[in-house]
C-alpha positions in Angstrom: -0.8 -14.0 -32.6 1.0 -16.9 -30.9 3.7 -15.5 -28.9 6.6 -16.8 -27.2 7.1 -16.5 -23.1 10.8 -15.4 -23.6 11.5 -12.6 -25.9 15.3 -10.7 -26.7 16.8 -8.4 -24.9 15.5 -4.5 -26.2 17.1 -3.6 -29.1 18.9 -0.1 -28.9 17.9 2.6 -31.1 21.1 2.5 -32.9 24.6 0.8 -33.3 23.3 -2.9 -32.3 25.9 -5.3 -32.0 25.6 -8.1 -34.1 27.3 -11.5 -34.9 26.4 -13.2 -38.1 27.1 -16.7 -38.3 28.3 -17.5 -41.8 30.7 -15.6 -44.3 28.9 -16.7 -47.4 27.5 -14.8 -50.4 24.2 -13.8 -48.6 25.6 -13.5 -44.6 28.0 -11.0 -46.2 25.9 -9.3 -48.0 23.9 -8.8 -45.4 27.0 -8.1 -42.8 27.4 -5.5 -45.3 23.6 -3.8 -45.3 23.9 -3.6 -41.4 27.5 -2.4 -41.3 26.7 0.4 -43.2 23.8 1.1 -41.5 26.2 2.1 -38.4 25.9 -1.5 -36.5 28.7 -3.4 -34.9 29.2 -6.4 -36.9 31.2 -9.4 -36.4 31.1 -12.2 -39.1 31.8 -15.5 -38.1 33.8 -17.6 -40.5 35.3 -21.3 -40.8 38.3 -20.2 -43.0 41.5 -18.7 -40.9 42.4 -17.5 -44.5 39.0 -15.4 -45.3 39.0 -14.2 -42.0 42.6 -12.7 -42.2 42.2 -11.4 -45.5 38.8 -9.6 -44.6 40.4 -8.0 -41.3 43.1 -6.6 -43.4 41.6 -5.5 -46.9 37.7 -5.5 -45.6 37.2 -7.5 -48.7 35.9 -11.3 -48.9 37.8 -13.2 -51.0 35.6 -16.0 -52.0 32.5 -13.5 -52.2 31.1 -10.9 -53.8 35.0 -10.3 -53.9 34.7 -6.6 -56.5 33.0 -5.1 -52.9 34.5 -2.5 -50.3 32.9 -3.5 -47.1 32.2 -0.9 -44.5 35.3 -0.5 -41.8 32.8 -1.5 -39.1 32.5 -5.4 -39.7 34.8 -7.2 -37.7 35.7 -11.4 -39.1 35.5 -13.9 -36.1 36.2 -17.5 -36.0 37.1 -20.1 -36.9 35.6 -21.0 -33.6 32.2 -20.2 -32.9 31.3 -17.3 -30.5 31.1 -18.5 -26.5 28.9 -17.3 -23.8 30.7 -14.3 -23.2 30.7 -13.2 -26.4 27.2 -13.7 -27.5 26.2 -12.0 -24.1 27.1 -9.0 -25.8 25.2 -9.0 -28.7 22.0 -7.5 -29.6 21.4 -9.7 -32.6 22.6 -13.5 -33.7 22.0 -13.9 -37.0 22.0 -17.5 -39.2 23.2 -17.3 -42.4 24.4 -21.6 -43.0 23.2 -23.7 -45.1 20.3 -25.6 -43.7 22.1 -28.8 -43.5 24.7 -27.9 -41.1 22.6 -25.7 -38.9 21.6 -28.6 -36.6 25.3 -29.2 -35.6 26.0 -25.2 -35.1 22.6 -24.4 -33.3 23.7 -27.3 -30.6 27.3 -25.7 -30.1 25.5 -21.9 -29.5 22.5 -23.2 -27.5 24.6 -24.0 -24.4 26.1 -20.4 -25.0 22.5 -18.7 -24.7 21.1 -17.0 -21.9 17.4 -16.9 -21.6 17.6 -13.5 -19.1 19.6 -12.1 -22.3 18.7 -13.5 -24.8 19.8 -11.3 -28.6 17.6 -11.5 -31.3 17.4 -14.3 -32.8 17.0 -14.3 -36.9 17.6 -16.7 -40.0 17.6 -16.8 -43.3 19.2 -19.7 -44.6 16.6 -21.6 -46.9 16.3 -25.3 -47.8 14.9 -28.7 -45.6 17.1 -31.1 -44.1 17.8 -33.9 -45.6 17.3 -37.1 -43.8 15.0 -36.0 -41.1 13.0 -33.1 -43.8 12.9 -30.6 -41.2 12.3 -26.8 -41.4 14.9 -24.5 -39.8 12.0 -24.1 -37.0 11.9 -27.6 -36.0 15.5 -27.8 -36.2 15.4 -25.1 -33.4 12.9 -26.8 -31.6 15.0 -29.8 -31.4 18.2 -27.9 -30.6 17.2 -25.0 -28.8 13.5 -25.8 -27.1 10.4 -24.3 -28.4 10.1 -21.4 -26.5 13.8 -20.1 -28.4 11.7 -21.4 -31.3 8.6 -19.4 -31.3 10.8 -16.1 -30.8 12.9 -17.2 -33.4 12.9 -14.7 -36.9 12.6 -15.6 -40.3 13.8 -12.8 -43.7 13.4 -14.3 -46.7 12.0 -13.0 -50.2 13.4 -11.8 -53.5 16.8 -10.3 -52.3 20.0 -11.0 -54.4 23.7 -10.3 -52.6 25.0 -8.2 -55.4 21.9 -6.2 -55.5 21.6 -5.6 -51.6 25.5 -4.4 -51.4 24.8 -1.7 -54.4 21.9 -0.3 -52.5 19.0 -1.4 -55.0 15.5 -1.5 -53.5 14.4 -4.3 -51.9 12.0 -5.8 -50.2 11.5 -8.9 -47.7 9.3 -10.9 -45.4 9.8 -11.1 -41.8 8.3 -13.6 -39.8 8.0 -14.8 -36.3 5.4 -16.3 -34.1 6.2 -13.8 -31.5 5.0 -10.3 -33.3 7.4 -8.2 -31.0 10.4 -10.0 -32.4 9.5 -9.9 -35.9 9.0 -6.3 -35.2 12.6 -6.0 -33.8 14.0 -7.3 -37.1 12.6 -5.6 -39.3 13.3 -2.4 -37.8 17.1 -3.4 -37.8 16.9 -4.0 -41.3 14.6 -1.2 -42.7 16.4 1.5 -44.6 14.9 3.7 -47.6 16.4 1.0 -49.9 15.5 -2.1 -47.9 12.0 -2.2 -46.9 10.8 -4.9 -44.1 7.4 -6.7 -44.6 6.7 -8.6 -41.2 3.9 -11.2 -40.8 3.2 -14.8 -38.4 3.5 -17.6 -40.7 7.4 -18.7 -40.3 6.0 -22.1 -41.5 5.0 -20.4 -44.9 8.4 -18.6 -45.2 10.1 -21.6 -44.8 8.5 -23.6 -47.5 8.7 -21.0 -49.8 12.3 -20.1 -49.3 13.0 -23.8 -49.6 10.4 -24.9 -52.3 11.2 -21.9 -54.7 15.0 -23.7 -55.6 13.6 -26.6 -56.8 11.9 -24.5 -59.5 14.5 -22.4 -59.9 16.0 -25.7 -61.2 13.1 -26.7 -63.3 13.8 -23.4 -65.1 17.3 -23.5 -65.6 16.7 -26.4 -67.1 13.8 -25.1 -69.1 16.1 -22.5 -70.6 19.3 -24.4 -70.8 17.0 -27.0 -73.2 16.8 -23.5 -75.4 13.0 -23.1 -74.1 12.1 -19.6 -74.1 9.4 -16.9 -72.9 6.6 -18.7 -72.8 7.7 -22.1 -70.9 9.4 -20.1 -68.3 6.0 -18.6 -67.8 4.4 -22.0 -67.5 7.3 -23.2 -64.8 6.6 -19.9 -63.1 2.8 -20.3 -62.5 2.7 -23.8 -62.4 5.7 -24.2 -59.9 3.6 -21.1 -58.1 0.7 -23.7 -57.8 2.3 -26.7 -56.5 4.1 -24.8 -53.8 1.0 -23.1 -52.4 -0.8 -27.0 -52.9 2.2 -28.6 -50.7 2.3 -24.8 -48.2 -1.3 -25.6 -47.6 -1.0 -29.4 -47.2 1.9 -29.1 -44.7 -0.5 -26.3 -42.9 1.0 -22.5 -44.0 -1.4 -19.8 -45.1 -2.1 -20.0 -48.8 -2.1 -16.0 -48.0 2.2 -16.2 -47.6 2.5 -17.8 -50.9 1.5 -14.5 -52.7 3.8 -12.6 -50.4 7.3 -11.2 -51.3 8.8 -14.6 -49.8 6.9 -17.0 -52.3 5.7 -15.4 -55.7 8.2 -12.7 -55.1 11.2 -14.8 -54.4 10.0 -17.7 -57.0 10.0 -15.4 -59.9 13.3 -13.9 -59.2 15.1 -16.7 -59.0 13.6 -18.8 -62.0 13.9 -15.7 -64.4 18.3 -14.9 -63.5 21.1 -16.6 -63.9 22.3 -14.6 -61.0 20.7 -17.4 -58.9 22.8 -20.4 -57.9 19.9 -23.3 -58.2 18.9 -21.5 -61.8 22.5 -22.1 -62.8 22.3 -25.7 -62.0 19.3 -26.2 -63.9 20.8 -24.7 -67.1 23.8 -26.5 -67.0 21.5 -29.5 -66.9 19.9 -28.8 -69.7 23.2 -28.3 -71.8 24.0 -31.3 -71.3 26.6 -31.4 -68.0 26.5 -33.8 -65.3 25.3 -32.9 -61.4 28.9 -33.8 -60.3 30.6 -31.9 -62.5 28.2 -29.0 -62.1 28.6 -29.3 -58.1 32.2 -29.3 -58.4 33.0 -26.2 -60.1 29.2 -24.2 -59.0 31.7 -22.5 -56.6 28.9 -21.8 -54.0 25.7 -23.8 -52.5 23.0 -24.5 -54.6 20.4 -25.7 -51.8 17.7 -26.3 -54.3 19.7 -29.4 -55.0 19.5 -31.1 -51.4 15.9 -29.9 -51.0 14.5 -31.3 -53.9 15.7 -34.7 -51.9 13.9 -33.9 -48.7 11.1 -32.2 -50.7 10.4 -35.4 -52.6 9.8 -36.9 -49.0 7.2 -34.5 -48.4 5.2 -34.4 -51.1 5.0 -38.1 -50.9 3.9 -38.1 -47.6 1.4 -35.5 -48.2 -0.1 -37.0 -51.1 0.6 -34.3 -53.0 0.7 -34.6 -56.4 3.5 -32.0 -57.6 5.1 -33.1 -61.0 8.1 -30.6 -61.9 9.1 -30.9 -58.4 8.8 -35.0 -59.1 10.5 -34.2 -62.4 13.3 -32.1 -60.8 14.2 -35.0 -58.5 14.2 -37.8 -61.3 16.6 -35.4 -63.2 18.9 -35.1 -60.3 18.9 -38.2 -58.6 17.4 -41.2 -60.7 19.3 -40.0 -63.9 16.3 -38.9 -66.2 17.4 -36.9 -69.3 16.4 -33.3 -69.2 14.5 -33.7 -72.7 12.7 -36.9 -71.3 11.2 -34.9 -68.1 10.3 -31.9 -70.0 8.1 -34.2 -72.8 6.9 -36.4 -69.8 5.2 -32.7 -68.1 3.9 -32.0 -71.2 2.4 -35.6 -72.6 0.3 -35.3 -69.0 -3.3 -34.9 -69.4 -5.6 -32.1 -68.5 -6.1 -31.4 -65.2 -7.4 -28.6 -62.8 -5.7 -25.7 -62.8 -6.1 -24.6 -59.2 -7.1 -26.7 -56.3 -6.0 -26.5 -52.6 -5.8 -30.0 -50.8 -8.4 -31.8 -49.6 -6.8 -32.3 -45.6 -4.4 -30.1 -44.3 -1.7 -29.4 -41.7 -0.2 -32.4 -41.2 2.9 -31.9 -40.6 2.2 -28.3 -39.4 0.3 -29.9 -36.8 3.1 -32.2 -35.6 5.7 -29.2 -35.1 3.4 -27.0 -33.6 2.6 -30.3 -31.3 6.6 -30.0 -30.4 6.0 -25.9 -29.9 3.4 -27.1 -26.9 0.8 -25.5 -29.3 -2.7 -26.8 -30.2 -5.0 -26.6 -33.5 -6.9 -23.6 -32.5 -3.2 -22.5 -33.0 -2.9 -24.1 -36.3 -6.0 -22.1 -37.2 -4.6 -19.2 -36.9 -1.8 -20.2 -38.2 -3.7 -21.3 -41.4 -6.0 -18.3 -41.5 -4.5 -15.5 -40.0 -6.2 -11.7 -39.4 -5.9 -9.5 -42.6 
């Protein structure tokens, strides 16, 4: 296991203090799962009007506004924690969109201690546009790479609404320090949210990211008036080209099978309780992306990823046509109808193949992580 030569302060057995940054659907659902789980949590929020409102009704009013949440969640903001606040905490947890982590991260990097440092997790999910980072490179740009490799990744198939009414669920956990990973999942676990931890971040990252695009392709699929069968088809096939680009870019194929990439892909192409599926619908009936963007009411990160994930693929070589098809829809004005008869007019092909060269890019951050390719092949073919 690649490990990290700082790691966070010992987590206590109980009541952890925790500061989530980000008052969105998922940082509040998840505010909620630890405050009930008899944590200290503060949730840091940009709007004075959200954080007002919570403090007195313990309600969010932009998000999952029906719930009661637990008396023991505290709103911060709208400036972000300093030194002495973070000090105290056992856990900081990232819950922003990807694309304005890199501003935040610089902010609450000159606020970190490396003698105390508090766990350190994430689980927003996308690629930056313009510079088609992973939230880990991000960190290693913002925060150094040792803060990097302790850094925590949750993703996997884990819906807000579900989470606050206590329905089981399960995620990945990843880190490449095994003792942090470790940490996180045993803040999390609980008899109705079960904790799966592993050392491929990379993988996470990809899939969490990669799966929205799809989600798209299936909205759209379904918006068109498609039905079981295509979904199916976007499923598998959208299943294939992510583990072709994981394994290109230099993740285990293994993660893909995981909770955090089949697991995660099929829940959010098969509900229209997912954000980037909505999108994708609303495509297919016809609506425009701006008008869709303007009254979505939430992010859809699928839609910025596809951008950053067309980047990818192309400098990968990778040959991954819905997520091609997805981005012609979005941003080069292809009719729904036309991509989906453009798929299916392609000829036969193979139905599984991994890439020829891989680890690319993989090898590049773990370059920046002062790591080396005997770590890359453990990265790419870890212990079972």
């Amino acid at each position: 296991m690649i490990t990290s030569t700082i790691s966070s302060k010992p987590q206590p057995a109980s009541n952890s203090k925790v500061c989530i940054i980000g008052a969105g659907n998922f940082g509040s659902c998840l505010a909620s799962h630890l405050g009930d789980s008899e944590n200290d949590v503060f949730m840091w929020a940009r709007e004075v009007e959200l954080i007002n409102h919570f403090n007195l009704h313990h309600r969010n009013p932009l998000y999952l506004t029906e719930h009661d949440f637990p008396q023991s969640i505290t709103a911060i903001g709208p400036e972000l924690p300093d030194k002495e606040f973070i000090a105290k905490m056992d856990v900081l947890l990232f819950a922003i969109p990807t694309q304005f982590l890199r501003t935040n991260l610089k902010y609450i990097r000159a606020n970190l201690d490396l003698n105390n440092l508090p766990l350190l997790i994430f689980v927003n999910k996308g690629i930056e546009v313009g510079t088609h980072a992973l939230t880990l490179e991000i960190i290693v740009d913002t925060c150094g790479p040792e803060i990097a490799k302790a850094a925590t990744f949750i993703s996997g198939p884990s819906f807000a609404k579900e989470i606050v009414d206590r329905q089981p669920t399960s995620v990945s956990v990843a880190s490449f320090t095994e003792s942090e990973a470790q940490k996180a999942a045993n803040l999390f676990h609980q008899p109705h949210f079960r904790c799966y931890t592993g050392g491929d971040p990379i993988g996470i990252e990809l899939s969490g990211a990669l799966k929205n695009v799809y989600a798209i392709a299936s909205g759209m699929s379904d918006g068109l008036g498609f039905q079981n069968n295509t979904r199916a088809m976007i499923i598998t096939r959208g299943l294939a080209e992510l583990t072709c680009i994981g394994t290109a870019y230099g993740a285990s194929p293994l993660t893909f099978l995981g909770l955090s990439g089949v697991g995660d892909l099929f829940l959010t192409c098969s509900s229209s309780n997912s954000r980037n599926y909505t999108v994708g619908y609303r495509l297919g009936k016809g609506e425009s992306l701006e008008e869709i963007m303007k009254t979505l009411g939430s992010v859809a990160e699928g839609v910025s990823t596809t951008k950053a994930v067309k980047k990818v693929i192309e400098e990968l070589g990778i040959n991954a046509p819905i997520a091609t098809a997805v981005y012609e829809v979005l941003y080069e004005g292809k009719d729904t109808k036309v991509a989906v008869r453009e798929l299916m007019e392609l000829p036969p092909s193979r139905e599984l193949d991994l890439p020829p060269t891989a680890g690319g890019p993989a090898r590049r951050l773990l370059t920046k992580l002062g790591m080396d390719s005997s770590d890359l092949d453990l990265l790419m073919h870890p212990r079972l």
